[in-house]
N, C-alpha and C positions, 0 to 999 in steps of 0.2 A: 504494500500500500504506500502510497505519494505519503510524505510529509507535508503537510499544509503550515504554513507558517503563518499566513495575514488572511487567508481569508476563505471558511471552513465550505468551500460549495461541495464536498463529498455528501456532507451533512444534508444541503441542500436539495442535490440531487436524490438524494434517499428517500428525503421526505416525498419530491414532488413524482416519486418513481421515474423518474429519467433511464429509461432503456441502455443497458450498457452500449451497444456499440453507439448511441444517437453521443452518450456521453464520451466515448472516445474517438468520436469525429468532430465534434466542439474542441477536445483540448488539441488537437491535433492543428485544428486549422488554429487555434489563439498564437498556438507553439511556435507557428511559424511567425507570427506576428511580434511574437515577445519571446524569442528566444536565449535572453539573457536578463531577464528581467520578471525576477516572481512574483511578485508584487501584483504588477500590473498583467502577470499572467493570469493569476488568482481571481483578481478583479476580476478582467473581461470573460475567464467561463462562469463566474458566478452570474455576471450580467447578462452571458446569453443564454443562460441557465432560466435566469428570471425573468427575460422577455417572453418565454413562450414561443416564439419567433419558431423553436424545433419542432414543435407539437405539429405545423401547420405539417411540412414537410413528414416529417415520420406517416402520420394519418392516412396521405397522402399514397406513401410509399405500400403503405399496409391495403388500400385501396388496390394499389396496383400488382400485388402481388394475388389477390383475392381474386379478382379477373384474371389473371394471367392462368390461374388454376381450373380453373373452371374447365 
């Protein structure tokens, strides 16, 4: 498990059930943004964590996996 230093979105993620892989394509794309900076790596998955902004996209994917099946 990460060491969270500033700012607990594992916590966050837990609560709001965030789907593992949805959660580690968020740190992934932040990682490239702030890859020497935790801080403000911390932040922004907590931020995109907490916009919902993924729920659209996940839904979406789940939609289209459900059709595809059929």
């Amino acid at each position: 498990m990460k060491k969270i230093e500033y700012f607990d979105y594992l916590k966050v993620a837990e609560e709001m059930k965030v789907p593992d892989d949805v959660l580690k394509k968020i740190e992934k794309e932040v990682k490239e943004e702030f890859p020497e900076d935790k801080m403000m790596y911390e932040l922004h998955v907590l931020r995109a964590l907490n916009s919902k902004y993924w729920q659209k996209e996940y839904k979406r994917n789940i939609r289209l996996k459900t059709v595809s099946n059929r």
